[in-house]
KOLMIMI-433052 format. One record per residue (C-alpha): x, y, z; residue number from 0; residue in three letters. Coordinates in nm, 4 decimals, m for minus. Last residue first. Example, Ala and Ser with C-alpha at 12.3 -4.5 7.8 and 13.67 -1.06 7.14 Angstrom:
2
<pt px="1.3670" py="m0.1060" pz="0.7140" pos="1" code="SER"/>
<pt px="1.2300" py="m0.4500" pz="0.7800" pos="0" code="ALA"/>
//
This chain:
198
<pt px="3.4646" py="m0.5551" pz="m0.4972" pos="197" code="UNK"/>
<pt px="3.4652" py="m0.3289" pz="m0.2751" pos="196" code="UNK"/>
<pt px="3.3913" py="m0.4606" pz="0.1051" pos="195" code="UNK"/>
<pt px="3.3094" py="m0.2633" pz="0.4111" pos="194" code="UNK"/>
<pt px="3.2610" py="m0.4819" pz="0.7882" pos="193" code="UNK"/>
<pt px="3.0353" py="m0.3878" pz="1.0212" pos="192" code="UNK"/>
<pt px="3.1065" py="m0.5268" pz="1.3415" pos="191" code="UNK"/>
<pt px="2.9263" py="m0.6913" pz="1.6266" pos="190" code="UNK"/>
<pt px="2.8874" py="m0.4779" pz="1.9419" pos="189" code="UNK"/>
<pt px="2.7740" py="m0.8019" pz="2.1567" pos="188" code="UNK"/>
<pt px="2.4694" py="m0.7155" pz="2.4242" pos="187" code="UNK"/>
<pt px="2.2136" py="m0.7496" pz="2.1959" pos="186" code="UNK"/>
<pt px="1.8368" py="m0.6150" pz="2.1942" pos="185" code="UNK"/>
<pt px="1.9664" py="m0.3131" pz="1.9980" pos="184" code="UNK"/>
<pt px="1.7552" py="0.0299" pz="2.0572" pos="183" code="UNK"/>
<pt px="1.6340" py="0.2348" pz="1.7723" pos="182" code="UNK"/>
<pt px="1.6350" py="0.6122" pz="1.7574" pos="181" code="UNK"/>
<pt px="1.2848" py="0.7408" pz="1.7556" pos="180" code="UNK"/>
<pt px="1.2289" py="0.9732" pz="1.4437" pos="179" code="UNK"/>
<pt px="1.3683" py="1.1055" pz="1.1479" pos="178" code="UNK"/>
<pt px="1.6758" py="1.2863" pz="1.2883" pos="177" code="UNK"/>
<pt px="1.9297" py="1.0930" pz="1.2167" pos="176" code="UNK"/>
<pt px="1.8354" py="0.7895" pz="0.9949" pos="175" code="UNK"/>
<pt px="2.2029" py="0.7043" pz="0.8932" pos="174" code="UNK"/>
<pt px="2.3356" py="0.7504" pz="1.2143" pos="173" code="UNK"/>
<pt px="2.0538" py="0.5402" pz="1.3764" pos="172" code="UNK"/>
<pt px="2.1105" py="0.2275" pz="1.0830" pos="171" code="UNK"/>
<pt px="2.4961" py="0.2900" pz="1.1775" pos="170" code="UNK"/>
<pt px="2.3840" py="0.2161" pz="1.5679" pos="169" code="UNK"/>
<pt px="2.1654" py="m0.0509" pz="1.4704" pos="168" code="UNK"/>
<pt px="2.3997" py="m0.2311" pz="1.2884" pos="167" code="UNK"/>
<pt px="2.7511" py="m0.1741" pz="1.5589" pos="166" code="UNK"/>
<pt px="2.4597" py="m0.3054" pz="1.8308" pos="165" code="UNK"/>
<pt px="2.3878" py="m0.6295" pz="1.6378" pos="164" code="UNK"/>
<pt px="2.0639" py="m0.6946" pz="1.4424" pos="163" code="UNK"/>
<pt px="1.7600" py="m0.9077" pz="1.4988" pos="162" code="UNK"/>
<pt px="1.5821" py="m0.7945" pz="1.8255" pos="161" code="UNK"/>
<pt px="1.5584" py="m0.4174" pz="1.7395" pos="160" code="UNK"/>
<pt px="1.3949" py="m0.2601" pz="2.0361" pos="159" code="UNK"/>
<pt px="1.1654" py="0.0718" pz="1.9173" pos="158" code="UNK"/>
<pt px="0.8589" py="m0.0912" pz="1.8694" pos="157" code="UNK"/>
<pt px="0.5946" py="0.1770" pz="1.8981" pos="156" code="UNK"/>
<pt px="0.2857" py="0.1478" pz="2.0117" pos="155" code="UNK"/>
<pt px="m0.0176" py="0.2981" pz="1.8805" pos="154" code="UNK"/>
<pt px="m0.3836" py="0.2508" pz="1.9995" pos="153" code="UNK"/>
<pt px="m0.6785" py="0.2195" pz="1.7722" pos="152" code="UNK"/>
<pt px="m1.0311" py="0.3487" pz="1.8015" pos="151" code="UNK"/>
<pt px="m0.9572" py="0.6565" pz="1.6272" pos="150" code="UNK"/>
<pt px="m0.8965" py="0.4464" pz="1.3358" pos="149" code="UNK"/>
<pt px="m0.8068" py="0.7061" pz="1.0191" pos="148" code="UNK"/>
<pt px="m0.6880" py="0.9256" pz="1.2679" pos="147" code="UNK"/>
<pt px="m0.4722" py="0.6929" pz="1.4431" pos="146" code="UNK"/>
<pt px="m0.3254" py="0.5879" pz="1.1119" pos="145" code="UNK"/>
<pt px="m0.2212" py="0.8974" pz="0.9873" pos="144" code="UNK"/>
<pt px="0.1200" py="0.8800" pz="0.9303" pos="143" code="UNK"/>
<pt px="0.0906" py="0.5465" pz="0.8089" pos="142" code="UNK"/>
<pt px="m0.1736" py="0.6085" pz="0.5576" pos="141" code="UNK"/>
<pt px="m0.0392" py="0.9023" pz="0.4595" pos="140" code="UNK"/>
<pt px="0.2861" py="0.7593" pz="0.3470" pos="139" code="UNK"/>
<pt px="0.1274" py="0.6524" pz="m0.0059" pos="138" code="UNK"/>
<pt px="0.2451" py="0.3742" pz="m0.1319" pos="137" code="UNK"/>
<pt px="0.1446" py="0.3309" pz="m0.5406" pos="136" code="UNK"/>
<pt px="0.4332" py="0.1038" pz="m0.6655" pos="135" code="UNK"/>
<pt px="0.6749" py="0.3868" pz="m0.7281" pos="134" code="UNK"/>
<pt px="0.5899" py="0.5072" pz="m0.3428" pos="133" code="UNK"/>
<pt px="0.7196" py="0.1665" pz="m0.2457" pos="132" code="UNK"/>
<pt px="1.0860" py="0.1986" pz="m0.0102" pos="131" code="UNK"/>
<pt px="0.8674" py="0.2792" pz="0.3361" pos="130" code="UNK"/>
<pt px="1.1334" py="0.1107" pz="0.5557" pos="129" code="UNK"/>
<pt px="1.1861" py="0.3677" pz="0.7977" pos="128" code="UNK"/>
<pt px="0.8020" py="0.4486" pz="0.8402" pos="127" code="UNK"/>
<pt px="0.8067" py="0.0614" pz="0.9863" pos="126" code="UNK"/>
<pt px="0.4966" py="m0.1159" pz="0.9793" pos="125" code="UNK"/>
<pt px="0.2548" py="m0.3527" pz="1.1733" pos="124" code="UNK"/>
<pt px="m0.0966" py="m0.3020" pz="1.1612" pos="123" code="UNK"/>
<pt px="m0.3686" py="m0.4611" pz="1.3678" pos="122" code="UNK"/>
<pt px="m0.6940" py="m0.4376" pz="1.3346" pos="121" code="UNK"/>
<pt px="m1.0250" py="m0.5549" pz="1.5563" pos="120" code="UNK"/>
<pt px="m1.3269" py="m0.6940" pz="1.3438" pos="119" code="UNK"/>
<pt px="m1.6190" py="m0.4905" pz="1.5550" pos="118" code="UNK"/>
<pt px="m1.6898" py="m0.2743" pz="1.2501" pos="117" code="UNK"/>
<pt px="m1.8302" py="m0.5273" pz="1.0447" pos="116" code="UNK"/>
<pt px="m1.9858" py="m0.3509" pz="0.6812" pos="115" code="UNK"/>
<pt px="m1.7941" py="m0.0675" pz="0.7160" pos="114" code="UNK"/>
<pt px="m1.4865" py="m0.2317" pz="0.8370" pos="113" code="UNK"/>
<pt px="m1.4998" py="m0.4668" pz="0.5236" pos="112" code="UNK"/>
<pt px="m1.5178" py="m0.1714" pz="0.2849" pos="111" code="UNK"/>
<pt px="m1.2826" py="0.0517" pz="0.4508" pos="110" code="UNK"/>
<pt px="m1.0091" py="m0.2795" pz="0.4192" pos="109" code="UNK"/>
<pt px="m1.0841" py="m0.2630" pz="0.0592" pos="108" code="UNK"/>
<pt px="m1.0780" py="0.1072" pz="m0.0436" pos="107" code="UNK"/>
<pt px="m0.7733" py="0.1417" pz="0.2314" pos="106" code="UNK"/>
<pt px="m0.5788" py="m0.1333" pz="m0.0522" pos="105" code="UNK"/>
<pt px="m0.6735" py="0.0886" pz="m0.3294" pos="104" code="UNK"/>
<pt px="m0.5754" py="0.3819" pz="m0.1002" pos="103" code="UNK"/>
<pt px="m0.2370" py="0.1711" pz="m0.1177" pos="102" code="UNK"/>
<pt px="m0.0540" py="0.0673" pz="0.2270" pos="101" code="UNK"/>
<pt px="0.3650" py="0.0435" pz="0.2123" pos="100" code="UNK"/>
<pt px="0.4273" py="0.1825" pz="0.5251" pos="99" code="UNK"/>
<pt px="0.1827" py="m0.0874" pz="0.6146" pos="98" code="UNK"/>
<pt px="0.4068" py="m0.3631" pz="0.5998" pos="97" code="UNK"/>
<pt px="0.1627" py="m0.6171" pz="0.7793" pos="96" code="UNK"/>
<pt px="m0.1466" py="m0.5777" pz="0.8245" pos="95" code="UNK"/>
<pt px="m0.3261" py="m0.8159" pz="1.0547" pos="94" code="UNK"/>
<pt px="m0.7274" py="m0.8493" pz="1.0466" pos="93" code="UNK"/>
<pt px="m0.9121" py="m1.0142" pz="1.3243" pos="92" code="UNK"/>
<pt px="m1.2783" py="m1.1423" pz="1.4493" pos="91" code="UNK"/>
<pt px="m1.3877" py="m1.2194" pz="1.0885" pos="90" code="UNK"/>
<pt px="m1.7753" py="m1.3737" pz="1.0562" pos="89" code="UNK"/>
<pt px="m1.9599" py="m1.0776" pz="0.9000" pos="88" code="UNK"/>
<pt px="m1.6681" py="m1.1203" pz="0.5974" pos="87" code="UNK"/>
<pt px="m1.8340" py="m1.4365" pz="0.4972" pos="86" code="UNK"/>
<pt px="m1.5599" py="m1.7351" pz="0.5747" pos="85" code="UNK"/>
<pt px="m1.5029" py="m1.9801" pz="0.2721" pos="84" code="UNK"/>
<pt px="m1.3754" py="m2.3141" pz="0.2238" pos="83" code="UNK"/>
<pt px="m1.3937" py="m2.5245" pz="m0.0767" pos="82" code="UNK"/>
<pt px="m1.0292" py="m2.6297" pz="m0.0992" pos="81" code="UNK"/>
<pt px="m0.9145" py="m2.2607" pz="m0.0325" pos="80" code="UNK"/>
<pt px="m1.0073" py="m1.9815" pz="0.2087" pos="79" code="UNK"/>
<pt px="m1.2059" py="m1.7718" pz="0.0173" pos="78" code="UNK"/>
<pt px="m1.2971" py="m1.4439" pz="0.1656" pos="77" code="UNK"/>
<pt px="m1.6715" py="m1.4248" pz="0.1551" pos="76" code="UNK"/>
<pt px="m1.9301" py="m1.1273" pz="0.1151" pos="75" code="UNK"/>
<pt px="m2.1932" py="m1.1883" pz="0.3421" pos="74" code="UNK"/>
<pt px="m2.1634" py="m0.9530" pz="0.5725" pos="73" code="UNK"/>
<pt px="m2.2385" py="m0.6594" pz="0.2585" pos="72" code="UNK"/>
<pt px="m2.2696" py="m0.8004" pz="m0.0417" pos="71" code="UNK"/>
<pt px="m2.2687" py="m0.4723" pz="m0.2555" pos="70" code="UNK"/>
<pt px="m2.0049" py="m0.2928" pz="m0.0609" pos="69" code="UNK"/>
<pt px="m1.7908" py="m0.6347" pz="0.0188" pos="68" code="UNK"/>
<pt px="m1.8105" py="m0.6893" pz="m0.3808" pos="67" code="UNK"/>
<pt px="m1.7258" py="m0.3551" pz="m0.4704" pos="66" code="UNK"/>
<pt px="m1.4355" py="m0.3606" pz="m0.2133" pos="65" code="UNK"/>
<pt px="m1.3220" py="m0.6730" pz="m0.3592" pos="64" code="UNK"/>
<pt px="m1.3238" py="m0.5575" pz="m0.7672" pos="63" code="UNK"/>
<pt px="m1.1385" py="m0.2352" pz="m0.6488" pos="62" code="UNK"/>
<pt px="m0.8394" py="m0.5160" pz="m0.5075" pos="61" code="UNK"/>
<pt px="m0.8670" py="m0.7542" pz="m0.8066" pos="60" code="UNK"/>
<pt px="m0.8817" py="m0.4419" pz="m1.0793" pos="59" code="UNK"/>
<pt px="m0.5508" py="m0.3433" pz="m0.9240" pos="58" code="UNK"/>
<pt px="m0.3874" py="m0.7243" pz="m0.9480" pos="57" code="UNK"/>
<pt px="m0.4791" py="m0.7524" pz="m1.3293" pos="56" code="UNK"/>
<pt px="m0.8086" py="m0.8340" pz="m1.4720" pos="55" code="UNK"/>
<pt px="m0.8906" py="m1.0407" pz="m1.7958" pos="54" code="UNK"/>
<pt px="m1.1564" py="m1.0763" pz="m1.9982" pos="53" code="UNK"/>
<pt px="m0.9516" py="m1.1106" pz="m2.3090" pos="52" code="UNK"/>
<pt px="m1.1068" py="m0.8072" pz="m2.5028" pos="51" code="UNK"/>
<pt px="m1.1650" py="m0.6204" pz="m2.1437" pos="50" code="UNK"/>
<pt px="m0.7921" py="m0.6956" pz="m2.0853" pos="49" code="UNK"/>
<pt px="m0.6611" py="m0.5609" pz="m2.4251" pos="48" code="UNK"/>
<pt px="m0.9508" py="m0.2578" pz="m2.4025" pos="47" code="UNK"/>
<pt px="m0.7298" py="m0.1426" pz="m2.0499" pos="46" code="UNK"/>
<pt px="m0.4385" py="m0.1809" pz="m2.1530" pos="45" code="UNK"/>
<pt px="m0.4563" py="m0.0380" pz="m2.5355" pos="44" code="UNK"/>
<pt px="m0.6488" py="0.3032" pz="m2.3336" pos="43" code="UNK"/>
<pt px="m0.3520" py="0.3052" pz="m2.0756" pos="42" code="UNK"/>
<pt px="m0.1368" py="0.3005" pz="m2.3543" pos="41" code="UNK"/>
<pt px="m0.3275" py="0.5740" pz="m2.5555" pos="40" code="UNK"/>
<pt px="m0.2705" py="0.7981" pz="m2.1867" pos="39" code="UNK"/>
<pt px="0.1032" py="0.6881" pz="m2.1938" pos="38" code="UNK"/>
<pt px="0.1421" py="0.8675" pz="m2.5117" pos="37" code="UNK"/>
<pt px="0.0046" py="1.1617" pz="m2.4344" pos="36" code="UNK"/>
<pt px="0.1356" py="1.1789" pz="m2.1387" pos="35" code="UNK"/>
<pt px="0.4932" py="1.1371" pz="m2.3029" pos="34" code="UNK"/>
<pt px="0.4529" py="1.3556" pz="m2.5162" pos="33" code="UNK"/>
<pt px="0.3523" py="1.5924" pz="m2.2590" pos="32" code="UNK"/>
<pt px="0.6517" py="1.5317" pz="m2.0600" pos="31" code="UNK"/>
<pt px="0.8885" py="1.5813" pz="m2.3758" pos="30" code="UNK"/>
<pt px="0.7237" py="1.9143" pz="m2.3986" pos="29" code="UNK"/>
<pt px="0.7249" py="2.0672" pz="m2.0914" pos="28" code="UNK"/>
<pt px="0.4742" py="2.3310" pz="m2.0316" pos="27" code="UNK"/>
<pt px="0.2544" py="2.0144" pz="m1.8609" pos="26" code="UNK"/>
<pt px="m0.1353" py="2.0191" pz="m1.8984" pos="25" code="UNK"/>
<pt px="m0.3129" py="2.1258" pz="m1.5815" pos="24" code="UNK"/>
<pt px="m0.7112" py="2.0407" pz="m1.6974" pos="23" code="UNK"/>
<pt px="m0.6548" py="1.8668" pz="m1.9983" pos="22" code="UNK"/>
<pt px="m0.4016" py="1.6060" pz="m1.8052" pos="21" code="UNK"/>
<pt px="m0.6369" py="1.5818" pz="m1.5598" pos="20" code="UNK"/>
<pt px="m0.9099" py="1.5337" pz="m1.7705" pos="19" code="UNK"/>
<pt px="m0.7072" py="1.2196" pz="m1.9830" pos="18" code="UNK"/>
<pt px="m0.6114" py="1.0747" pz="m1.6285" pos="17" code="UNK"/>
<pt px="m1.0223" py="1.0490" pz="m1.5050" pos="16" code="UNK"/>
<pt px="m1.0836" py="0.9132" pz="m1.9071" pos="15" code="UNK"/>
<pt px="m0.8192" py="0.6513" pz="m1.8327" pos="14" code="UNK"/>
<pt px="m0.9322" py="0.5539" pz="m1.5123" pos="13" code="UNK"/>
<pt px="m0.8509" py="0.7034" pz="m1.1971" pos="12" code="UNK"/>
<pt px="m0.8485" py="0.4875" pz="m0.9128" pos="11" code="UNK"/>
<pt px="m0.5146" py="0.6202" pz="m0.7243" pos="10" code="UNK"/>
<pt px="m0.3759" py="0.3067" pz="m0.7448" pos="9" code="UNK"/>
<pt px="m0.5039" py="0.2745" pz="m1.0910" pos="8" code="UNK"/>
<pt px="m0.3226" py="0.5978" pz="m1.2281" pos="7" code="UNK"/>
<pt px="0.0142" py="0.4457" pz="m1.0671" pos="6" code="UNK"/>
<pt px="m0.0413" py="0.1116" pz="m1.2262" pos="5" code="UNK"/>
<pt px="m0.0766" py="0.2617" pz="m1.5283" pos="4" code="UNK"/>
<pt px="0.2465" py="0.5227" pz="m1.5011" pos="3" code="UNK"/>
<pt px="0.4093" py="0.2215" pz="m1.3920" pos="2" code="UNK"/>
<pt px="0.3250" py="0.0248" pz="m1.6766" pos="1" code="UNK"/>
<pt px="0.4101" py="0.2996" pz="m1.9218" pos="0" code="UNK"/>
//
């Protein structure tokens, strides 16, 4: 149930947005509608257990920011401990790092702050290969389309691994045939891969 409610939050439906779209295309299976159904009243428990305590978890955090950078504007702050803040009209830079792995919850945010201070200048960093977190809310979009979401941005690909031997690589290229660049090794020495069963 949690990852069915994280899910729904990624995508920023609430529980009445999930309940419609369960109405609208409900499923012919039965077990899967049961479990909709009950999911759905979970997602209801959730959500009135954290209003009751007047709580938030992580998800509620990241729509919580954009709000705040849509209503404040520039001078929305980042926080940057004992005391310190920075208002978002001030940032020069933002690095993102794994973003294979980018959330439209976490676009919602980072739309936000370019909106409101379009000169910051982004960097991403991410590796299509390694894109492991669609159960968490990933969505491969993002990193497919990242030059049309910033049109402004240029993309270069690292293709030179500098951490693994030339036997790793060469397995990880095998393995990965045919979806995309092939990697280079940085290394001279083969290395070996060695098999164990224990």
């Amino acid at each position: 149930f949690m990852q069915f409610i994280q899910r729904c939050k990624k995508c920023g439906w609430g529980a009445d947005k999930v309940a419609g779209r369960i109405a609208e295309s409900p499923d012919k299976e039965p077990r899967t509608r049961l479990f909709h159904q009950l999911a759905l009243r979970a997602y209801r428990e959730y959500e009135a257990m954290l209003e009751e305590q007047h709580a938030m978890d992580f998800d509620d955090l990241l729509l919580q920011a954009a709000q705040e950078v849509k209503e404040r504007g520039g001078d929305a702050c980042i926080h940057l401990g004992e005391g310190q803040m920075m208002p978002i009209s001030s940032l020069r830079w933002i690095l993102l790092d794994e973003y294979q792995d980018f959330s439209a919850l976490y676009f919602n945010v980072l739309d936000a702050i370019l909106n409101v201070n379009p000169s910051i200048r982004l960097m991403a960093v991410g590796d299509d290969w390694q894109a492991i977190n669609t159960f968490a809310g990933a969505e491969q979009r993002f990193f497919e389309q990242f030059s049309t979401d910033f049109p402004r941005a240029e993309t270069v690909a690292v293709t030179t691994n500098y951490r693994s031997e030339k036997s790793i690589v060469d397995a990880g290229n095998r393995l990965m045939g045919g979806r995309g660049v092939p990697a280079k090794s940085s290394k001279s020495n083969f290395g070996f891969i060695e098999t164990k069963y224990l």
